[in-house]
C-alpha positions as a LaTeX table, in Angstrom:
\begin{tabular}{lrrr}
\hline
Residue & $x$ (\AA) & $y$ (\AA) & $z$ (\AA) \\
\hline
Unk1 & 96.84 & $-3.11$ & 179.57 \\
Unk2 & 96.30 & 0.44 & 181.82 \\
Unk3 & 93.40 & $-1.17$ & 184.41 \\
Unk4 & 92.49 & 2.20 & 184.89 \\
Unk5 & 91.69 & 4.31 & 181.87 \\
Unk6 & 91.40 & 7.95 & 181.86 \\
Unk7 & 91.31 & 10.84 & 179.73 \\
Unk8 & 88.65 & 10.72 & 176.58 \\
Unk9 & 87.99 & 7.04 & 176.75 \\
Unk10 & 87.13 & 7.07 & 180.46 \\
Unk11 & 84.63 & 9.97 & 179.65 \\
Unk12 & 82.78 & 7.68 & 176.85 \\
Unk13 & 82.80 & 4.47 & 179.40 \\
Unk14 & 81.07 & 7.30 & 181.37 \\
Unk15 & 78.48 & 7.67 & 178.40 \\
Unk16 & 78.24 & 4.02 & 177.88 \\
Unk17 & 77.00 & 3.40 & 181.07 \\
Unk18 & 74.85 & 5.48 & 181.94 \\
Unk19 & 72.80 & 5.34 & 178.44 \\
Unk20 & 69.26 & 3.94 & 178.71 \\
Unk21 & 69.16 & 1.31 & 176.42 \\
Unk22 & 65.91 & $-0.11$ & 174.94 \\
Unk23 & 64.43 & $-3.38$ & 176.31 \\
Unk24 & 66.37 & $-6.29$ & 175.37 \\
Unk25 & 69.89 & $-3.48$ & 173.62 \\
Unk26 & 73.33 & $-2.65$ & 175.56 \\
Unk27 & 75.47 & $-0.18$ & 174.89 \\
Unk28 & 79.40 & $-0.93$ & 173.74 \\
Unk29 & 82.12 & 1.27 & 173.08 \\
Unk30 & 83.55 & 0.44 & 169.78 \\
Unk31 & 86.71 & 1.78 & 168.41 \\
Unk32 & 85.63 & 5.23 & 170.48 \\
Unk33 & 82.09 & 5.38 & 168.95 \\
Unk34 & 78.99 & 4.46 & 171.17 \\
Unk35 & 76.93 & 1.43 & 169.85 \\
Unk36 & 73.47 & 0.20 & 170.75 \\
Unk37 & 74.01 & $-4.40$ & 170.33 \\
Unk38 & 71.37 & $-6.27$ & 170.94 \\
Unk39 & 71.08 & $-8.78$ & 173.68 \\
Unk40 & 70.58 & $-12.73$ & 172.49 \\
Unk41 & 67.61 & $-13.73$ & 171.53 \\
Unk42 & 65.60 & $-15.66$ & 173.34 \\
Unk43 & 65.74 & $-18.85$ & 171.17 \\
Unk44 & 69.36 & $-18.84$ & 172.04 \\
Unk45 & 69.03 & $-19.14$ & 175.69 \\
Unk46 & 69.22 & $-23.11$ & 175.10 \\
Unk47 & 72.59 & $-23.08$ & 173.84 \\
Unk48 & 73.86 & $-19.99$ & 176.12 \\
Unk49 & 72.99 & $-22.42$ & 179.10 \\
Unk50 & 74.54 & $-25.39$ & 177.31 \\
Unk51 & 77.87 & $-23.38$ & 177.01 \\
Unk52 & 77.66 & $-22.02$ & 180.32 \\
Unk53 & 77.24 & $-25.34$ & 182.36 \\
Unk54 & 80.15 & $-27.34$ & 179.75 \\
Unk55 & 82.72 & $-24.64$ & 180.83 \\
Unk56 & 81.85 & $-23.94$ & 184.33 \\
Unk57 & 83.67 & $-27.66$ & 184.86 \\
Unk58 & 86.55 & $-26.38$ & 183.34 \\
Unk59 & 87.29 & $-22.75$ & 184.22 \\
Unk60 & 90.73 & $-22.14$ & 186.02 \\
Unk61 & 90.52 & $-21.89$ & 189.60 \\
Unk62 & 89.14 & $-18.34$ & 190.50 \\
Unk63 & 87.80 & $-17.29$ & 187.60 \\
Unk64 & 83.54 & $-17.74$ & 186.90 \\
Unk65 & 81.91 & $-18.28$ & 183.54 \\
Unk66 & 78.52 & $-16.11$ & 183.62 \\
Unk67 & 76.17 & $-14.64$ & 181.00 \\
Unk68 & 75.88 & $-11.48$ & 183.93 \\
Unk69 & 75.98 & $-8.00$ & 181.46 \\
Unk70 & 78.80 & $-6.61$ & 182.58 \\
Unk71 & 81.00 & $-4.24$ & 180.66 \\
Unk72 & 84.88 & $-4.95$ & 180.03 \\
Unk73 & 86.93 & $-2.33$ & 178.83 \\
Unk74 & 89.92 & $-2.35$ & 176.50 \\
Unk75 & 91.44 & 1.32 & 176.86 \\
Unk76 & 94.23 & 0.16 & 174.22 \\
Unk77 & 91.66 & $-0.68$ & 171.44 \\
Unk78 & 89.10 & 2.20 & 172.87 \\
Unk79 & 86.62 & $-0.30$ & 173.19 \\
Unk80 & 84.30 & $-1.66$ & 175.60 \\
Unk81 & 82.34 & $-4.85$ & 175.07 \\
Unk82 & 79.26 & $-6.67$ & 177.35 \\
Unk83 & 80.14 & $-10.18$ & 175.87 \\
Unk84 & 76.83 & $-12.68$ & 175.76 \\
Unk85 & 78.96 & $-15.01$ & 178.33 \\
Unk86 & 82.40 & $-14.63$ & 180.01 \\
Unk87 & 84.51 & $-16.44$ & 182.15 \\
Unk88 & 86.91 & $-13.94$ & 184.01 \\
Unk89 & 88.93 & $-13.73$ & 187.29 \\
Unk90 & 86.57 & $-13.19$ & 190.07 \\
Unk91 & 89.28 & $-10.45$ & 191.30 \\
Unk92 & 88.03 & $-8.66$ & 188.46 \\
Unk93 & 84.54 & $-8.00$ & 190.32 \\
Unk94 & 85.90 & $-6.70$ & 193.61 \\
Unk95 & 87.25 & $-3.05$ & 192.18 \\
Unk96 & 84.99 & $-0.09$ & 191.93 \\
Unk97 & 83.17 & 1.17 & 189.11 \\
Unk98 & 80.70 & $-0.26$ & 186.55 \\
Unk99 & 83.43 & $-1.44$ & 184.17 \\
Unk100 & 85.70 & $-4.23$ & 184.52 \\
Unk101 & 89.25 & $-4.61$ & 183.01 \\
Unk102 & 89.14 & $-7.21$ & 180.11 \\
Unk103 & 92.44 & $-8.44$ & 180.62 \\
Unk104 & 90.93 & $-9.93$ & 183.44 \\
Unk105 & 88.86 & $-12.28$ & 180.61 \\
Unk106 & 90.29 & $-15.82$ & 180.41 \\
Unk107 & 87.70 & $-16.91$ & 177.38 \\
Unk108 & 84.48 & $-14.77$ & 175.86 \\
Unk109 & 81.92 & $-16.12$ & 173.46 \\
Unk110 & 79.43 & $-14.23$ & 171.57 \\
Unk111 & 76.28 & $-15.62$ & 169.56 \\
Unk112 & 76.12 & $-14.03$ & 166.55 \\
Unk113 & 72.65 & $-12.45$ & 164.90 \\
Unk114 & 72.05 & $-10.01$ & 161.98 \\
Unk115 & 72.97 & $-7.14$ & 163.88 \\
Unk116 & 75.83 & $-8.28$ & 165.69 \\
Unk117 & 77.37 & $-10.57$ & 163.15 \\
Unk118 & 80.13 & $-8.00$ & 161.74 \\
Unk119 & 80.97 & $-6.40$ & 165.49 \\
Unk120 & 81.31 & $-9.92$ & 166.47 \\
Unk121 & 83.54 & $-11.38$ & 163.36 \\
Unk122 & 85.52 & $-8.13$ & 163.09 \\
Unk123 & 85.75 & $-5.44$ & 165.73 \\
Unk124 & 85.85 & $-8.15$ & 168.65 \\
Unk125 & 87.63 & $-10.42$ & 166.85 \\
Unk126 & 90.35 & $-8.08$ & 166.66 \\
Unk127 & 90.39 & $-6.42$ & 170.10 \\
Unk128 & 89.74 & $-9.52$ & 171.88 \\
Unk129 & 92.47 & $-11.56$ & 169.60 \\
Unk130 & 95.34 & $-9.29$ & 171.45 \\
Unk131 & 94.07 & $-9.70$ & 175.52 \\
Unk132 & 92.11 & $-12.93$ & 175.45 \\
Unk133 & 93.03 & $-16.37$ & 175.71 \\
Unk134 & 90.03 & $-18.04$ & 174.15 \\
Unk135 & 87.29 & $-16.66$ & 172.17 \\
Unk136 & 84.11 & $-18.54$ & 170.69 \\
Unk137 & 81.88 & $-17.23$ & 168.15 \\
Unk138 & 78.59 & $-18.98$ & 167.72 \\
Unk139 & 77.40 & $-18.65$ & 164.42 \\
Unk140 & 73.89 & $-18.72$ & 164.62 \\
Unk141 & 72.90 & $-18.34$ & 160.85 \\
Unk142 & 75.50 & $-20.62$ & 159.17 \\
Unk143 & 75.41 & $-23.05$ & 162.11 \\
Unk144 & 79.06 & $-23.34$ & 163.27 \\
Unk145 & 80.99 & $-22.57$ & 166.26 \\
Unk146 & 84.85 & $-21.39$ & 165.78 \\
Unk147 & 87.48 & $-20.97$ & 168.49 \\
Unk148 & 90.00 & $-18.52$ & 168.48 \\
Unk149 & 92.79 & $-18.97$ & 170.76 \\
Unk150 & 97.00 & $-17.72$ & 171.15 \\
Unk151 & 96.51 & $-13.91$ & 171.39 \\
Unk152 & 99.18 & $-11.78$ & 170.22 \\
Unk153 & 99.75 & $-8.42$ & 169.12 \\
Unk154 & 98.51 & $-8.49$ & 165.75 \\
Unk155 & 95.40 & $-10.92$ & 167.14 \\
Unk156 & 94.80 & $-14.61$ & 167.25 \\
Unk157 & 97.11 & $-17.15$ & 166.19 \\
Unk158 & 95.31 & $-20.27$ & 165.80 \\
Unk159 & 91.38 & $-20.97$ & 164.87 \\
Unk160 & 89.07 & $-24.39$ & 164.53 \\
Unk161 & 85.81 & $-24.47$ & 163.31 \\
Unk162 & 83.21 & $-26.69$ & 163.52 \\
Unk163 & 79.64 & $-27.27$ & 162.40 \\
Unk164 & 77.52 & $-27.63$ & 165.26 \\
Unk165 & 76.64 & $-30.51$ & 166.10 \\
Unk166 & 80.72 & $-31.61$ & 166.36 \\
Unk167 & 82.72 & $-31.55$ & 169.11 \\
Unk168 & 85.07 & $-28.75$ & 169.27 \\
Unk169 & 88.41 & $-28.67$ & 171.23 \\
Unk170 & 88.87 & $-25.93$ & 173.79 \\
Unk171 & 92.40 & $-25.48$ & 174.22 \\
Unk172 & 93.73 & $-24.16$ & 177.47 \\
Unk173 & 93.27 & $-22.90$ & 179.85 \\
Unk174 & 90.04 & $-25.24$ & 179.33 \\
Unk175 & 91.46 & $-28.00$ & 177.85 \\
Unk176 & 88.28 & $-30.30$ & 177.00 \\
Unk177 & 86.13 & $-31.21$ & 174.00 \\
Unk178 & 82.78 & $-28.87$ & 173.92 \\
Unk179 & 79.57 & $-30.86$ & 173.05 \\
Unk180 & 77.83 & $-28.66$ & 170.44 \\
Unk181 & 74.92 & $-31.05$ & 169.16 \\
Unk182 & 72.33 & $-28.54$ & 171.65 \\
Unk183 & 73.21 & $-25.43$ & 169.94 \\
Unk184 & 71.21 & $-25.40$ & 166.94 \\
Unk185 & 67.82 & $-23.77$ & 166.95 \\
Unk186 & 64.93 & $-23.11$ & 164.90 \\
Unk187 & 64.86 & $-20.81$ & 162.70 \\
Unk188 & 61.39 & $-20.41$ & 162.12 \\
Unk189 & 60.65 & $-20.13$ & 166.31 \\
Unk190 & 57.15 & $-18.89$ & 167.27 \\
Unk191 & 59.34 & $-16.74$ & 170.15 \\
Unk192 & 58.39 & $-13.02$ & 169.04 \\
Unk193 & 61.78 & $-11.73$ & 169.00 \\
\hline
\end{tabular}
């Protein structure tokens, strides 16, 4: 994967960044088009922490699981995602620039809503399935959590899903069983969203 990315694509990381998003939105670069995702919600802070603390025992050495929104870029797929948490080498964070190369991910997750639900199933699915080792997608409506894991070319190779509340295997380079019983939350919350 080119680290640096020039040409076209570097002009609409350019545009990606410096957009002015609305409270609580961040701009992505999917498939070469600009897109305004929203942030999680606020009722899904619970589980975000829960995920956060359960892998920071198990990242490899030198890399840092954080919910920080930071851009990673994926000049191959023309695509630039801010995933809701990420564990990547902490080399990543020393280059210049506002962007940071997404081969330097070791695992992403992303809590899906109503808006991001498709992005999340399809567009990152695919782009992360070829660079990424391990990718988790929260499904916050139907209540499960699936992991994605064996990247190749044409994407992922291997999948589990779970309902929450089931513990899910995180293969390496994790290697542990994820406790998923906090991750449900009301759907009827009194949180204005």
């Amino acid at each position: 994967m080119d680290a640096h990315p020039t040409g076209a694509f570097e002009d609409m990381l350019g545009i990606v960044e410096e957009l002015d998003t609305p409270d609580g939105y961040k701009a992505e670069l999917i498939r070469g088009k600009v897109v305004d995702s929203s942030w999680p919600e606020l009722r899904h802070m619970r589980p975000l922490r829960s995920l956060r603390r359960q892998l920071e025992r198990h990242t490899p050495d030198g890399h840092d699981a954080d919910v920080t929104p930071f851009l990673f870029s994926f000049p191959a797929a023309e695509c630039a995602f801010g995933p809701d948490l990420h564990v990547a080498d902490e080399a990543a964070f020393e280059a210049e620039g506002r962007h940071a190369d997404g081969a330097a991910l070791s695992l992403v997750a992303e809590l899906t809503s109503d808006s991001s639900k498709d992005a999340d199933w399809l567009d990152k699915l695919d782009t992360y399935g070829r660079v990424v080792p391990v990718y988790l997608v929260l499904d916050m409506q139907v209540e499960e959590i699936t992991a994605f894991w064996d990247p190749s070319a044409k994407g992922y190779r291997s999948r589990t899903t779970v309902p929450f509340g089931k513990p899910l295997h995180i293969p390496a380079p994790f290697d542990f069983e994820l406790e998923t019983s906090g991750f449900t939350v009301p759907q009827d919350s009194d949180v204005q969203e």
